[in-house]
N, C-alpha and C positions, 0 to 999 in steps of 0.2 A: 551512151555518151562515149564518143572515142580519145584514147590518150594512146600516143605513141611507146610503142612495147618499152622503149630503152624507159621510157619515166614511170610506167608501170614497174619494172623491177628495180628502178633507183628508187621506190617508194617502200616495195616489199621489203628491200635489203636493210635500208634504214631501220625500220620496226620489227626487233629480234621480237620471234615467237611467242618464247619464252616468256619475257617480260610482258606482254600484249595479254597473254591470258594470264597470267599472273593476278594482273587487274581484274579476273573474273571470278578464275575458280585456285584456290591454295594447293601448290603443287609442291611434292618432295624428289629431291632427285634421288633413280636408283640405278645403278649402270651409270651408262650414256644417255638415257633421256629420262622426262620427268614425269611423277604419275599423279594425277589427283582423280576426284568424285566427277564424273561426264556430268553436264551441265546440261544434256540434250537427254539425256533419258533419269531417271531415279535409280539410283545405286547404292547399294553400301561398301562395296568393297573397289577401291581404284582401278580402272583398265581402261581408264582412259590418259594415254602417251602423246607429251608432248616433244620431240627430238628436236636438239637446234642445232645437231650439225646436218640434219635433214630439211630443215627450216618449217616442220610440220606436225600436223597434229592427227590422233587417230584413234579413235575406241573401239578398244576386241568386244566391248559390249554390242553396243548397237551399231557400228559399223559406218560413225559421224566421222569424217575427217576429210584434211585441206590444206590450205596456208592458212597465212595470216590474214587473207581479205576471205575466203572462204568461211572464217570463226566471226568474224567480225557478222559477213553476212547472214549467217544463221542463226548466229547469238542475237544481235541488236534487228535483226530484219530489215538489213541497209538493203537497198540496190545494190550494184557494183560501183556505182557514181558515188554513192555516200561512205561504200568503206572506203574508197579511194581518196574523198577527201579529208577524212576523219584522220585516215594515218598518214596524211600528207601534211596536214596539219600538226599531227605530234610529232612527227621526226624534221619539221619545220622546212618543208619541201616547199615550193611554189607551183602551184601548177597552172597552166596558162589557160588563156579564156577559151571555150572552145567553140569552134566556128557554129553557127547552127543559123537554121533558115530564119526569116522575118516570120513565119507564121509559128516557129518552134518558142521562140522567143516571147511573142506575144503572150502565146498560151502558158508559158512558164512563168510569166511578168504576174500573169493575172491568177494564176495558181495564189502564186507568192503573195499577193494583196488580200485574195479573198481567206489566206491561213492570216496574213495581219490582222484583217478587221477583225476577225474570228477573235485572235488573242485581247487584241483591244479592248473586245465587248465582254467576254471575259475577267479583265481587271475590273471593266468598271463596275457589272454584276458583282465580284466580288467585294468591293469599295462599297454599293450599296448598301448589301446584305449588313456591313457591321458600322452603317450611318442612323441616323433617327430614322429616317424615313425605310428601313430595313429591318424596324424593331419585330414588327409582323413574323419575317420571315427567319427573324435568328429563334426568337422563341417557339417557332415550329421546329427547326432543328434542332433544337434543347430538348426540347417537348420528348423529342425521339431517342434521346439518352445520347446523342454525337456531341464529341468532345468539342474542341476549337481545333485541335490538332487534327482529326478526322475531316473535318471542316477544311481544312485547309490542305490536307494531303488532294481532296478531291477538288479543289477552286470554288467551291461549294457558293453560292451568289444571290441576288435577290433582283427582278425585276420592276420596278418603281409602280405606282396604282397609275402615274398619268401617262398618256398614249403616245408621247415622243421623244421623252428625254434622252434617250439611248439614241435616236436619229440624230437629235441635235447636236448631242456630245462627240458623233463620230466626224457629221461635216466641219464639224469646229477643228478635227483631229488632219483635216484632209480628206477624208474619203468622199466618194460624191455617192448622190442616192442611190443611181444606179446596181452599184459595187453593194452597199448594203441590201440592197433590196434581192439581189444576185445571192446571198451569202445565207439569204433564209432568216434574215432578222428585223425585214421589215415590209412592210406590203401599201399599197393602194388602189386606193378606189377614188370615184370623183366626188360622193360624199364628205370624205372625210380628208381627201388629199394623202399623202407619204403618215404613215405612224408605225408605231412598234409593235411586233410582232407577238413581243411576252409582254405582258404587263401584271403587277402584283401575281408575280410567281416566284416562286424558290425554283433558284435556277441549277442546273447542271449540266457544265461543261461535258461534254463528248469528245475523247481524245482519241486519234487513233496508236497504234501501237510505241509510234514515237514521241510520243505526250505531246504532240501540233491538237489544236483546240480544232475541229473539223464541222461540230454543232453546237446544238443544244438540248436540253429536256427543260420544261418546265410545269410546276407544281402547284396548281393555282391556290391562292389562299382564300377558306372560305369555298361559299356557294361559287359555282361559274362550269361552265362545261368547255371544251372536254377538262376533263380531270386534268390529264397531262399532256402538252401539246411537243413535238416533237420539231425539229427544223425541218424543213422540207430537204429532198435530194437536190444536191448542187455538186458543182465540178469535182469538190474536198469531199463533198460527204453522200459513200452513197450506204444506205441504211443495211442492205443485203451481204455489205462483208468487212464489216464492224461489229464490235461487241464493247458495250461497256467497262470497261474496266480491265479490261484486256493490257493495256500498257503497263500494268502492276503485274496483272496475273502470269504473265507469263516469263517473268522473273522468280516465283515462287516457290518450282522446280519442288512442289508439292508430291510431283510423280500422279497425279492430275487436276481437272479443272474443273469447279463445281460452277454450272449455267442453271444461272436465275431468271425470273421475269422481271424484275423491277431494280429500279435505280436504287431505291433502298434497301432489298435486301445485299446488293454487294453491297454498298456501305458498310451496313452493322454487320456482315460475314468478316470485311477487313478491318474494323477496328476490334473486333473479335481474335484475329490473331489468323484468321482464314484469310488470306490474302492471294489463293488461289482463286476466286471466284469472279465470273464476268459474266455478264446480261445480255441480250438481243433488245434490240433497240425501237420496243414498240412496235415491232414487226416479229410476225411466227419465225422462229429459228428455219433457216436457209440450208443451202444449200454451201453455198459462198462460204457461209460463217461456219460450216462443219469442217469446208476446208480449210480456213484457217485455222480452226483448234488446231488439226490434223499437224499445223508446223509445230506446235510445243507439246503436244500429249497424245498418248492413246487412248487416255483412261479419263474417258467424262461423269462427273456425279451430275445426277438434275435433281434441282431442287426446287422444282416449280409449286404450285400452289396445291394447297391438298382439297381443292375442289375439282367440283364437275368441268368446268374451263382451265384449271391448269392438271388434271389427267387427261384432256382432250391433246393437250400441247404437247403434254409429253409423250405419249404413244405417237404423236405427231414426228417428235424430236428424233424418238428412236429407232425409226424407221431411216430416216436422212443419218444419224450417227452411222447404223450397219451400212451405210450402202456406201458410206467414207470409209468405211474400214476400222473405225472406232470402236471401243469398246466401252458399252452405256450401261450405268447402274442408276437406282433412282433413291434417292434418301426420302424415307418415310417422317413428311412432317406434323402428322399425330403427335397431341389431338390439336394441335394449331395450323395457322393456313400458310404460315411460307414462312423462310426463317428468319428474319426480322424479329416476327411474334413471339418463334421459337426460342432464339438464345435472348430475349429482353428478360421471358421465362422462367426457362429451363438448365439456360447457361450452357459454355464452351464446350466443358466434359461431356453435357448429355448430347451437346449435341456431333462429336468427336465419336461419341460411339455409335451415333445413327449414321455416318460415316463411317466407321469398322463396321456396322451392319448392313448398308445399303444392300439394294435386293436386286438382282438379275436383273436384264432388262427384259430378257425374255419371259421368265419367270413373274415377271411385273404384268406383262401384256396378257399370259394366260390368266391368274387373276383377277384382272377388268374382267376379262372374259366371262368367266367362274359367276359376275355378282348378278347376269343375267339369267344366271339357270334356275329351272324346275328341278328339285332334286326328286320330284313325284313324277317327275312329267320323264316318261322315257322317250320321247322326240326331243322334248328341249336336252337331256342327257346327250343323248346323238348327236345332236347340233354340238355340243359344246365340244366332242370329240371329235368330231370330221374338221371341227375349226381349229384343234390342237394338231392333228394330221396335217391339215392343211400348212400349218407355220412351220411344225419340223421340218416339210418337202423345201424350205429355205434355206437349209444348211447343206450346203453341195459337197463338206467334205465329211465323209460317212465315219468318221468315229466319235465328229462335235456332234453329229445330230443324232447319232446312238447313244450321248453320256447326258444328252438335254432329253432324251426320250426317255432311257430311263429314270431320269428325273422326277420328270413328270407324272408318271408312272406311277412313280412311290409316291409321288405327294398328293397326288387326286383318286387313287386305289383305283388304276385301272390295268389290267392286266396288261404285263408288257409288251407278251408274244403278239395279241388281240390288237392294239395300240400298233404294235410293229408291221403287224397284215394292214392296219388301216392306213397306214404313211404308205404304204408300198401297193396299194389297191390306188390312194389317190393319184399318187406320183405316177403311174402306169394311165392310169384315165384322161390325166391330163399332160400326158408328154414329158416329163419332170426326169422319168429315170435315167434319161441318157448325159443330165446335166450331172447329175450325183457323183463325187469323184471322190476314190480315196486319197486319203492324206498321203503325201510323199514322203516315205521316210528318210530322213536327213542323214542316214549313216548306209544308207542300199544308194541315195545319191552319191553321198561320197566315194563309193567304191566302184561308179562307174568309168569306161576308160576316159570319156569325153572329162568329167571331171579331176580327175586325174590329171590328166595332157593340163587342165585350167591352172591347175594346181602347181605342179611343176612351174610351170613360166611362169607365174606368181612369184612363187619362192627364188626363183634364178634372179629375177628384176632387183629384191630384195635384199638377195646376197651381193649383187652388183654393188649396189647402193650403200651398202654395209661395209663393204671390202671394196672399196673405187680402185684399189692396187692391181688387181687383178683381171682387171679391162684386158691391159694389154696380152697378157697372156693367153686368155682365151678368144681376142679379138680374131682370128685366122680362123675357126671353128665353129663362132656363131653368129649370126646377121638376125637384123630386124624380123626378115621373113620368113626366119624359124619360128616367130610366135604366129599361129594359126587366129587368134583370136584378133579382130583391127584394133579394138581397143590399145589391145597390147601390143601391137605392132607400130601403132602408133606413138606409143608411149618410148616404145624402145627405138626407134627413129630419133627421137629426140636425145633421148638419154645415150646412145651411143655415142652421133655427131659433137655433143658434148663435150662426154669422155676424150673423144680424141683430139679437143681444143684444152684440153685440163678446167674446162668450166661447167662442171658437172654441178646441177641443181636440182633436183624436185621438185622443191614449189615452185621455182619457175614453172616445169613441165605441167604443174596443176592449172596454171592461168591459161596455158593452150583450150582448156575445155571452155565453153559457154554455159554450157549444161551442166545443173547441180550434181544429178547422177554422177553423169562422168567424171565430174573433180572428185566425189566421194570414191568411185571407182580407181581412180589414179593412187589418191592417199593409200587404196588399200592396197594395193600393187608393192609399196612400197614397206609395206607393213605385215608383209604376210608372216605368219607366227611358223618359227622353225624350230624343231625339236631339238631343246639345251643339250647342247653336245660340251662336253669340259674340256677334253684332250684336242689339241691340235689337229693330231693324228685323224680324232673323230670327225673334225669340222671340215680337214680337206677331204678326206673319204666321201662325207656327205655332199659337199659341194660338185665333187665330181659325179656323182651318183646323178643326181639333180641337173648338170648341164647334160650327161649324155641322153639321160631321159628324155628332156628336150628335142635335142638332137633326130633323138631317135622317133620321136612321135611324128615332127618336121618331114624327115624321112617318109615315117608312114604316108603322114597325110600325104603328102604333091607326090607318093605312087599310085595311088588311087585316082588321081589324076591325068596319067600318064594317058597317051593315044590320042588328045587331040591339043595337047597345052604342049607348045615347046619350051617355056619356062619354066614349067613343074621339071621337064622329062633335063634340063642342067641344073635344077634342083634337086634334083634323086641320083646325080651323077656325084652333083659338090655332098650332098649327103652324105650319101656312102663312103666314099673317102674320109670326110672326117669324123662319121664314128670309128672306121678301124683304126685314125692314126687316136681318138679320144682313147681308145681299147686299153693302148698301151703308156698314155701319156698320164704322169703325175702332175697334178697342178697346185704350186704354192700358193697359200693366201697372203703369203710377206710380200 
C-alpha cells in the first residue's frame, strides 16, 4: 500500500518513540536514551535502548531495532499498512484513500465481509452458549473446571441442535448465503437445501494473531462423529499458518512457546497462568506454523499427548522445529495423556517443574528409539547404535554434535571413542563429511581485517549520529564511498545529504529499507557500542583513531582495484591525500 514519503514522516514525527513503546515495555531513562526489558527476546537485565533524539530503538541483546513503525511492526505483526494507520490514528493524522485497482478492491471488500461474518457468528455462538438452548454446552465447559472469565477471554460459544438458525440469523444480518457459505459455516446439498455447518457443538473461535475471528472448531455434544469438526480453508483462514491461541501467546514473552494438540489443553494451560501456549489446528504441525513461532521465540516446549499418536507428532514436530532453526524440548506428561488431565491433577507447580525439566529433543528421539531394543539381541543393539550414528551425522557444527555424542554416550554406556568411529564411518559412507563444519569462533571473527573495516564504519556512522556537530568538519575527508560495504554506503548517502541540509534523521533513513533485515541492519548502524571514554581528550583521540581507520581501509580497498577501474585509481589519489592531511589534523567534537 503506497503513501507519499512527506506523510510517511509526518506520521513518524508525530508519534515520539518514546512514548509509543512506553505503552509496551516500562522504560527508565539513563544518559540520553531509555532502557527497559527487550520485549522480543527474554531478558533479565535491560539492553534494550530506546533514543529519542535518534527517534529509535535497539537491543545489544538480540540485535531487534528500528523506528517507530518498525516496533509496531514486529511487536503487534502489523504490515506496514497497519502500523501506518494505527499511528496515523493516534497522532490524529488523516490519511487519504489510496488509489487501488477494481480487482484490488474487490478482493479487499470481500476479505473484509468474510472477517465480518466470521465475527458475527461468533457473537451469536457466543449469545448461544449462555441462552437455554446452550444449557448443554455451558455445562460441558463447567464440567471441564473453565471459569466464565476463561470462557470469555477465549469467545468460547455453542452451536444450536437445529440445522439453520445461524444461516437464518446472518441473512437477517445482510449477508447472502453465498458469503456464508464462502466462510466455512455453512454448506448444501439438494436434500436438505443451505444448513449449518456446526450444529450442537461447543464452539471455538479461531483468531489469527490480531484477534480477527478467521474460523472455527467445534465440539460436538454427545455421541456424533467427527468428534471435532474444523472450518474448512477459506480466503481468512488457511489452517497451515495458524495456531490456536497464538494471539495471547505471543504477548506472553514467556521466553517460549508451549505447542499443544487440542483446543483444550491451551485453554486450561491459560487459565492456569500458562499463557504462553498455542495449538495447531487439527492439522500435523507445519511447516508454515514453525515459521511463525520462529517470529516470537526460539525456545518451543511440546506438550503433545503422552500416547502412541501424540509421540508420533511429536518426533513429527521436531524434526520441522530443527529444520526452522528452533530449539525443541518435550514436557513429559506422565502418568496422564496431555495437560488438561495434567494440571486438573497434579496442579501449576507440578506442572512448572515438568517445564524446568523438559527433556532434549534429541535426547527425546533417541529414547523412542531405545523402547524398540533387544538388550539380548546384539543386531537389535547395533541397529539401535548405527541409528544414534546416523542422527548425530545431523549436527554439521562439530562441537554441538561432539557435546550430544558424548551425551549420549554416557547415558546409554557406549563407549565414546567406538560411538565416535561410528558417526565418522557413517558420515564417510554416505557423503556427510564434507557437510560437517566447525563452529566459527566469534572472537577469531572479530579479529579479522574484513570485520574490522565492518567495524570501524559502524562506529563512525554512530559517532556521526551522536555528535551531528562534527559533520562539517570532517565533511572534506570523508564521502559515502569510503564505506566499502552497500549497505552502509547507502546509509551514509542519505545521512550525509542530510547533514548538509541540517535535517539529519535516522529513522527516517530506517523507512528507506523494505526489508526487515535491512531496517534491523540500519538501527544497528546507528547503535554500534563504543568503548566509555570519560575525558574529552579520550573521545576526540578515539574519534579520530576510527575516521582515519576508515579512511585508511577505503584507501586499501579501491588500491586493489587499481589497473582497470578509473574510479577506484581518483579514489586512491583523493585517498591518500586525506590521510596525510587526517595524519596531522585535530578534530573537535564541539
Amino acid at each position: 500500500m503506497y503513501y507519499p514519503d512527506e506523510l510517511i514522516e509526518e506520521v513518524r514525527i508525530k508519534n515520539d518513540i518514546v512514548d509509543v513503546i512506553s505503552g509496551y515495555v516500562k522504560l527508565q531513562k539513563k544518559g540520553a536514551s531509555y532502557f527497559g526489558l527487550c520485549p522480543f527476546h527474554n531478558e533479565k537485565s535491560p539492553s534494550f535502548s530506546v533514543s529519542g533524539s535518534k527517534q529509535m530503538y535497539y537491543c545489544f541483546g538480540c540485535g531487534a531495532g528500528g523506528n517507530v513503525f518498525t516496533f509496531l511492526m514486529n511487536y503487534e505483526n502489523y504490515s506496514f499498512g497497519e502500523a501506518i494507520k494505527t499511528l496515523a490514528e493516534r497522532a490524529g493524522v488523516n490519511l487519504p484513500e489510496v488509489e487501488r485497482s477494481e480487482e484490488m478492491r474487490k478482493k479487499e471488500n470481500h476479505r473484509a465481509r468474510l472477517l465480518e461474518v466470521n465475527k458475527e457468528a461468533a457473537k451469536y455462538f457466543y449469545y448461544q452458549l449462555r441462552a437455554r438452548q446452550g444449557e448443554i454446552g455451558y455445562r460441558y465447559l463447567s464440567g471441564r473446571k473453565l471459569t466464565e472469565e476463561t470462557m470469555k477471554k477465549f469467545g468460547l460459544g455453542f452451536a444450536n441442535k437445529t440445522s439453520d438458525d445461524l444461516t437464518m440469523y446472518l441473512k437477517k444480518k445482510g449477508y447472502d448465503g453465498k458469503l456464508v457459505q464462502e466462510a466455512g459455516l455453512a454448506s448444501f446439498d439438494e436434500r436438505y437445501g443451505m444448513h449449518d455447518k456446526f450444529w450442537n457443538r461447543v464452539m471455538f473461535p479461531i483468531q489469527d494473531i490480531n484477534h480477527r475471528v478467521i474460523g472455527f472448531g467445534g465440539r460436538v455434544m454427545g455421541e456424533g462423529e467427527p468428534k471435532y469438526l474444523n472450518s474448512p480453508e477459506t480466503p481468512v483462514f488457511d489452517k497451515s499458518r495458524n495456531l490456536y491461541g497464538l494471539n495471547f501467546a505471543r504477548t506472553a514473552r514467556a521466553g517460549n512457546i508451549i505447542l499443544c494438540e487440542g483446543y483444550m489443553d491451551v485453554i486450561s494451560l491459560h487459565q492456569a497462568g500458562f499463557t504462553q501456549a498455542a495449538a495447531s489446528l487439527g492439522t500435523a504441525f507445519t511447516t508454515g506454523q514453525a515459521s511463525l513461532l520462529g517470529r516470537y521465540t526460539e525456545n518451543v516446549l511440546l506438550a503433545y499427548d503422552s500416547d502412541g499418536a501424540g509421540v508420533n507428532a511429536a518426533l513429527r514436530a521436531i524434526a520441522i522445529l530443527r529444520e526452522a532453526g528452533l530449539s525443541g524440548k518435550v514436557i513429559n506428561m506422565h502418568p496422564y495423556k496431555d495437560p488438561d488431565e495434567f494440571i486438573k491433577n497434579l496442579g501449576t507447580e507440578a506442572f512448572q517443574e515438568r517445564i524446568d525439566n523438559a527433556e532434549n529433543s534429541f535426547l527425546f528421539e533417541i529414547r523412542i528409539l531405545e523402547r524398540d531394543v533387544d538388550e539380548k539381541d546384539p543386531e537389535s543393539k547395533t541397529r539401535f547404535h548405527k541409528e544414534i550414528a546416523k542422527k548425530l551425522c545431523g549436527f554439521e557444527i562439530e562441537v554441538e554434535r561432539e557435546n550430544y555424542l558424548e551425551a549420549v554416550a554416557d547415558k546409554y554406556h557406549i563407549g565414546f571413542e567406538n560411538l565416535r568411529k561410528l558417526v565418522a564411518s557413517y558420515a564417510a559412507r554416505n557423503g556427510l563429511t564434507g557437510q560437517i563444519r566447525r563452529p566459527k569462533s566469534g572472537v577469531a571473527k572479530k579479529n579479522t581485517s574484513e570485520e574490522n573495516s565492518k567495524k570501524v564504519q559502524r562506529m563512525l556512522l554512530t559517532w556521526i549520529t551522536d555528535y551531528p556537530a562534527v559533520y562539517p568538519k570532517i565533511a572534506k575527508y570523508i564521502a559515502p564511498s569510503d564505506f566499502t560495504e552497500e549497505l552502509y554506503q547507502k546509509v551514509a548517502e542519505r545521512l550525509f545529504a542530510d547533514m548538509e541540509t541540517g535535517n539529519y534523521n535516522p529513522a527516517g533513513i530506517v523507512s528507506m529499507f523494505e526489508d526487515e533485515e535491512e531496517q534491523r541492519q540500519t538501527a544497528a548502524l546507528f547503535n554500534t557500542k563504543v568503548e566509555a571514554l570519560e575525558t574529552k581528550q579520550e573521545k576526540e583521540r578515539a574519534f579520530h583513531d576510527i575516521l582515519y581507520a576508515v579512511k585508511k581501509n577505503s584507501y586499501e580497498y579501491y588500491s586493489e582495484k587499481l589497473g582497470s577501474d578509473m574510479d577506484a585509481l581518483k579514489q586512491v589519489i583523493a585517498g591518500k591525500k586525506a590521510l596525510e592531511e587526517l595524519s596531522k589534523t585535530h578534530i573537535s567534537l564541539d
